[in-house]
N, C-alpha and C positions, 0 to 999 in steps of 0.2 A: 504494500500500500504506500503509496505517493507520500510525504512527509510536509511537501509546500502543495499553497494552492492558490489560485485565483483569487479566493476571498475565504474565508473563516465566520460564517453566522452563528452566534451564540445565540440558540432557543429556533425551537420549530411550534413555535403558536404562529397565530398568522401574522402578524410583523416577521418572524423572520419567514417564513416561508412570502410572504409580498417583495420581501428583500431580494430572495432568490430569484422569482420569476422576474423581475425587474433586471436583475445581474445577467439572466439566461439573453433577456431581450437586447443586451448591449454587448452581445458575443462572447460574455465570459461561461464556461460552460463547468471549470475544474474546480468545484464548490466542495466545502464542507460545513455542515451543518450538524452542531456538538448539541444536544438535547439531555441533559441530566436524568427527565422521567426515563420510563421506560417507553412509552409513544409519542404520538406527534401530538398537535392541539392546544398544548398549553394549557389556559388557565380551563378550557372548558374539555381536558382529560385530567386535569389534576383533582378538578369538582364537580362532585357527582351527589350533593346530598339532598336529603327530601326539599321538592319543592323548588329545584333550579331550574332558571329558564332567562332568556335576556331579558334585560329590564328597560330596554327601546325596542321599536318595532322591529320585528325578523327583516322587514322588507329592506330597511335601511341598514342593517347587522349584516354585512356579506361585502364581497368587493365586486365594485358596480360593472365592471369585468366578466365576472364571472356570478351570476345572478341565479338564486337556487328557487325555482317555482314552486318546490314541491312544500317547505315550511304548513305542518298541520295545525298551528296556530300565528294567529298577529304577534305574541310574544311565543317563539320558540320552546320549546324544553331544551335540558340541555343537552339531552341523545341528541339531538336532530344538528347543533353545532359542533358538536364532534364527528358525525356523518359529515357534515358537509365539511370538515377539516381533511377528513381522508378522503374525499370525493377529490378537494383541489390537489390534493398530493398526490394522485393517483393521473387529474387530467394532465398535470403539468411535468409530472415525473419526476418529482423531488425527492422520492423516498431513496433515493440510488444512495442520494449526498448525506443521505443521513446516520446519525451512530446514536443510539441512545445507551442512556444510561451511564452517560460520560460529564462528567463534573469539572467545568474549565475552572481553574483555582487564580489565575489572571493573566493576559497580557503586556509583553514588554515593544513599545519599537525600538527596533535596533536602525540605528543613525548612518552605521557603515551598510550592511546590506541593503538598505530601504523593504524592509520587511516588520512584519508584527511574529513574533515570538510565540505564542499560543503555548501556557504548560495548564496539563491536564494532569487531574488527580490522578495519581498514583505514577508519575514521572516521567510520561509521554510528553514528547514537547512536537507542534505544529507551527510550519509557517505558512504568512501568507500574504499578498500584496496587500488586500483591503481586509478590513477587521469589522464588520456589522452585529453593534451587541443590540440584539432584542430578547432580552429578558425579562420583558412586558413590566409595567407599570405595578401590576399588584402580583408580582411572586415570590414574594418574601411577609410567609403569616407572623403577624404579629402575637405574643403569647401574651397574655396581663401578668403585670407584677404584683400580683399582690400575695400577702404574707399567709404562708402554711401549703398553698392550691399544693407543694408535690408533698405534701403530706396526705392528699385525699385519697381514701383507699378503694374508692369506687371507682368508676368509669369515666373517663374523661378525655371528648372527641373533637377534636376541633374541625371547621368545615373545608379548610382544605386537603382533612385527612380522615374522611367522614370512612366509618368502619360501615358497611353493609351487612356484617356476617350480624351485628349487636341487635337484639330485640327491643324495643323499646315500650314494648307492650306492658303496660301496669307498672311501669318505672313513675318514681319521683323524680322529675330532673328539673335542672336549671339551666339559663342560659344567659351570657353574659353578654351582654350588644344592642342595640337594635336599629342596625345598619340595612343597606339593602337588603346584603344578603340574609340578616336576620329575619327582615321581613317577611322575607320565602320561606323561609326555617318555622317561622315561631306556629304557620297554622297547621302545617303538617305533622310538627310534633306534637300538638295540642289533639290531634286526633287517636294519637295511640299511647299517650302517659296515663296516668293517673293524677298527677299531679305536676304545673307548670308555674315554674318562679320565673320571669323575666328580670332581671334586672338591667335598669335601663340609665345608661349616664345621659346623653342625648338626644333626644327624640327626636323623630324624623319628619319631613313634609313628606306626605303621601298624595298623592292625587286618586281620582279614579282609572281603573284599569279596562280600556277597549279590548278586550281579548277575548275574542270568538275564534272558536273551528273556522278552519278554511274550508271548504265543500273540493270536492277530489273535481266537479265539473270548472271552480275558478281556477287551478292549481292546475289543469288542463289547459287553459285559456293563456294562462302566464308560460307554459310551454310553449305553445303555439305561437301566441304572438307576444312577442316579451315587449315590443313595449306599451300593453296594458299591466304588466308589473312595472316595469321602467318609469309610469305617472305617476301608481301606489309609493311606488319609491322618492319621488320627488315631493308628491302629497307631504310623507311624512318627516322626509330630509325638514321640508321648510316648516313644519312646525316646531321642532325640534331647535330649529338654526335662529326660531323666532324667541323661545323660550330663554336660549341661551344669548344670544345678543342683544335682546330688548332690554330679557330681562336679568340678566347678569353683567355682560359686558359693557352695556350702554346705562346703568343702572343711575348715571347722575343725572341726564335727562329725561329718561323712559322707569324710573323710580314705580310711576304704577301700573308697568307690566305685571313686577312681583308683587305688590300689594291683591292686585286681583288674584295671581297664581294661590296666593295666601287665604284670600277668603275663600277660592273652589276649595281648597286642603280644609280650612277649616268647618264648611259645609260636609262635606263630604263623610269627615268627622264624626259629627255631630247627628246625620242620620244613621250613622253606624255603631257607635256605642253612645250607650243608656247612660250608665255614670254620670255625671259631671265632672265628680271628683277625678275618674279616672281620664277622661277627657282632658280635663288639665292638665293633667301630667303627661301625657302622650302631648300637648302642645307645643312648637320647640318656641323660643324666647330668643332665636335668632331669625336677620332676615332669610327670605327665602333667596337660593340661591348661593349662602356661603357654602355650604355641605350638597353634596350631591342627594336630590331629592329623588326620589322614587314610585312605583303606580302597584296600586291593590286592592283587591277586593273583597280580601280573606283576611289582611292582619288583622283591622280595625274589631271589626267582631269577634275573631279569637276572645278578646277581652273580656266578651259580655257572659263568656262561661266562668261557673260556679268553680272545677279545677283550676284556673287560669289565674295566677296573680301577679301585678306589675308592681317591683319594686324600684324605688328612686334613691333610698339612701344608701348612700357610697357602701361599697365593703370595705371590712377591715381586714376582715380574715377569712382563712377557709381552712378548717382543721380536717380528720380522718374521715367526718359521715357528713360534715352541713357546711354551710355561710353564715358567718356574723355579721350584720351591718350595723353602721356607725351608732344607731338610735338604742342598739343591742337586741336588735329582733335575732333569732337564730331559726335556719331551715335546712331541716334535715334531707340532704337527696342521697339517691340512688348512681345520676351521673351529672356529667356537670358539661354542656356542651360550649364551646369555644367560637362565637361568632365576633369574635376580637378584630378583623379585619388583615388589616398587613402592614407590615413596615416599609415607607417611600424610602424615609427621609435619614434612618439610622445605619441600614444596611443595603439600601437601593443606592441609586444613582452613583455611582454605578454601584450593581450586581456582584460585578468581581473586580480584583484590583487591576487597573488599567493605569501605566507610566509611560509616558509621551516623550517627547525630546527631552535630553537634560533631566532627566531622570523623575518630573514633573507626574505626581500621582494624583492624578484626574479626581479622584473621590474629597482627598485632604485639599486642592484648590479648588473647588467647588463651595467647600466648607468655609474655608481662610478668606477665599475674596467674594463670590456670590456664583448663585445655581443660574448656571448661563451656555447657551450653546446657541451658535446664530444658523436660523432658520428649524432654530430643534433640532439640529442633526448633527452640526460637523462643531469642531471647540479648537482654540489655534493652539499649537504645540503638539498636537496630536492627528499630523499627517495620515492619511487614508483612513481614520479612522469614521466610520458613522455609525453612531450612538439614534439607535431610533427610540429611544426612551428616556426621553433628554428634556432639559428645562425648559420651560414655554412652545413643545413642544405639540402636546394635545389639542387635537382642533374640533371642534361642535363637538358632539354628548356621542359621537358611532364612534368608536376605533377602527373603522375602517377609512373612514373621512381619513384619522392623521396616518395610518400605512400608506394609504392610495395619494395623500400629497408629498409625504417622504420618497416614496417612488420615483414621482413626477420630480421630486429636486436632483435624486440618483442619476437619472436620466440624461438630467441639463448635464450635470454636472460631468460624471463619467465621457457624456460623449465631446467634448470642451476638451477633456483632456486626452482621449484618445487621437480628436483633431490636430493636438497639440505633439501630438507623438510622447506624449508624458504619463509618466507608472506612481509619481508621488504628486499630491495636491494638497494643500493646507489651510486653512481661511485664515485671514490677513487680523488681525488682532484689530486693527481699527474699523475694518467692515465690522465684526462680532461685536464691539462695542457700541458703535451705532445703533443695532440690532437690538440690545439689552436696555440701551435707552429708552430707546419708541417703545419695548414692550412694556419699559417700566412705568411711562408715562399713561399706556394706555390703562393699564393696571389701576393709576391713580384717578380715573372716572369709572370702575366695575364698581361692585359689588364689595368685592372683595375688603375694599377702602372707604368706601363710603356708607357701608351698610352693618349692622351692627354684629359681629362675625363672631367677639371673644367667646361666647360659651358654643360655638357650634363644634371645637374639636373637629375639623375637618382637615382631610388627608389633602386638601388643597396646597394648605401652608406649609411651608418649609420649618424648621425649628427654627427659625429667626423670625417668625410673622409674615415673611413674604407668601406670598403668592404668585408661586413661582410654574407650578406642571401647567396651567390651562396656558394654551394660546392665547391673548385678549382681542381676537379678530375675527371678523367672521370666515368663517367655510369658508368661502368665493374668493377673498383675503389673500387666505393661505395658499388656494391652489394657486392664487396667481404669479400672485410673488413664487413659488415654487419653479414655473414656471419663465420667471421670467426675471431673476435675481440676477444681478451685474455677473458677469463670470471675472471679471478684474478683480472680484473679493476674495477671490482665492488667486495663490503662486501657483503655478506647476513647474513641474521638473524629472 
């Protein structure tokens, strides 16, 4: 087996497999793609637990490329995103490049050969011209810290390592979150416990959920002639792109996009659980839009059952059978489920360690001077390298929108220097500072900064208060400039 390559893509979810098919289209064809799981798919093979499905419409969840008719509901399960995961690796042919079950430990460029180094656990070292890390945005679970939890002598699952073999029938259990994914979690399990503790530090905006069966005769029609999917898909692209620019990005103008978003959440609410008391506390006390809000039609109610309890004061503890919280309530469970979310901002960006020219380790200057990469992709000292999971990166609420405009910049980019007869390219430190301005400035009319954010605990913020993963542009924005960015901002050679 070959030791250098073309390129080196760390993670086969769909950034890096988008990565790939983009690389194949600009004649590199000697790929390797390092995948830690044991399959392809990423975050939707790593989770598989009750009640997963995407939380935007299927029709807009896919790359508009390659557009999948067959989706048996408006929000997916998440069988049917892992099908369509090996469906694209099978049209495109990706699975050749791939090795799983291989753990890239980091990155070095080396300054004399113009290469990226690649050492993999357990002492296998790869090179390769270009270095594409897509280790997606949420692949690193976050555990809670709090005092006693490896003392508990029950059962204890978290959802991105959800056990299928465990019963959960007539269990006590607990669950610690109530995030999206909790969302989807709390009413499924609510149907087979006996007893449900929620414990909630932040509560969420919920809207309602349009999610209907698709009939096998529409799903037919979207084969046939796709672009009657291709309008579904635009339909719901621009509600989407409305929600997020009016009413996030543009929030110092368009302020009451989200005041309405907030009253449908809090209608919605309100014909859905009886309490008051408990309605209140399910209400968040930030604006809508700091935290990633989400759509349901099953949590709100979970609540209005007799097993069902929402707890708000903090824990203290968690000894061998139960939970202490602050107030000294104690609850005795059976297992204790883990909807903690994941870590960006500790152990992410990057993933693994990556050292640029001069010896320059990407994770500790990220940290030292600020979370910065221009156009989300490339960061200067750090030749061929593209980071698709990078600061201000993120564009509209799909993850395919920012794969499919990383693409589009690989594209420009790649083919610029190919024209150029050149194998290394760098961005120029004063384009990237540019780049960090305008985003910082747009930043300063969101949401983000002008809306009241401190109790929302949102994976948005960096540990410094920034607000640094979302784009603050629209879609259309992003493709463009992707599209159509100085090529002078980078050196070649």
């Amino acid at each position: 087996m070959s030791t250098h390559h073309d390129a080196v893509i760390v993670g086969a979810g769909f950034g890096g497999m988008g990565a790939a098919i983009q690389l194949k289209r600009n004649g590199y064809d000697d790929l390797l793609i390092l995948e830690r799981e044991d399959d392809l798919g990423g975050t939707w093979h790593v989770n598989h637990y009750p009640g997963l499905a995407v939380d935007i419409p299927s029709s807009t969840y896919s790359y508009s490329f390659e557009p999948n008719p067959y989706w048996s509901r408006l929000f997916a399960p998440g069988a049917e995103l892992k099908k369509y995961a090996v469906h694209v690796a099978d049209k495109y042919d990706l699975k050749r490049y791939m090795r799983f079950g291989t753990v890239v430990s980091g990155a070095t460029w080396d300054e004399d050969e113009s290469v990226w180094r690649v050492s993999l656990q357990g002492g296998e070292t790869v090179t390769a011209t270009y270095l594409v890390t897509a280790t997606g945005f949420l692949s690193q679970p976050k555990m809670p810290d709090i005092e006693g939890i490896d003392t508990f002598q029950g059962k204890v699952i978290h959802t991105t390592a959800w056990d299928d073999s465990y019963d959960l029938t007539g269990k006590r259990a607990a669950i610690i979150g109530t995030g999206a994914t909790a969302v989807q979690l709390i009413p499924e399990v609510a149907k087979q416990v006996s007893d449900l503790t929620v414990y909630q530090r932040t509560p969420i905006w919920v809207s309602p959920k349009s999610d209907t069966g698709i009939p096998k005769i529409v799903q037919k029609a979207f084969a046939a002639l796709p672009f009657t999917q291709k309008a579904v898909r635009l339909t719901g692209t621009s509600i989407l792109e409305l929600l997020m620019v009016a009413g996030v990005l543009e929030y110092k103008n368009m302020s009451f996009v989200g005041k309405i978003a907030e009253q449908a959440c809090k209608a919605h609410m309100r014909r859905q659980v009886r309490d008051p008391e408990v309605r209140r506390k399910l209400t968040p006390d930030y604006t809508f839009g700091c935290k990633r809000p989400t759509f349901s039609n099953t949590y709100f109610p979970t609540f209005n059952k007799s097993h069902v309890h929402l707890e708000t004061s903090s824990i203290t503890r968690i000894d061998e059978s139960g939970i202490v919280t602050a107030d000294g309530h104690r609850t005795d469970i059976d297992v204790l489920l883990l909807a903690t979310g994941f870590n960006l901002w500790d152990v992410n960006f990057p993933a693994i360690e990556i050292i640029g020219k001069q010896g320059r380790d990407l994770g500790k200057w990220w940290r030292e001077t600020r979370f910065q990469a221009y156009e989300g992709i490339t960061v200067p000292g750090f030749p061929n390298l593209l980071s698709l999971n990078s600061p201000y990166s993120y564009s509209g609420l799909s993850y395919f929108t920012t794969v499919e405009c990383q693409m589009k910049h690989m594209d420009r980019l790649l083919t610029a220097a190919q024209e150029r007869g050149a194998d290394v390219f760098e961005v120029k430190q004063e384009a990237n500072d540019e780049f960090l301005e305008r985003m910082r400035k747009k930043v300063g009319v969101s949401v983000f900064a002008l809306g009241q954010c401190a109790t929302a605990n949102s994976y948005y913020f960096n540990q410094h208060g920034e607000a640094t993963l979302l784009r603050p542009t629209s879609t259309i924005a992003a493709h463009r400039e992707a599209a159509r960015f100085p090529l002078e901002d980078y050196t070649y050679a």
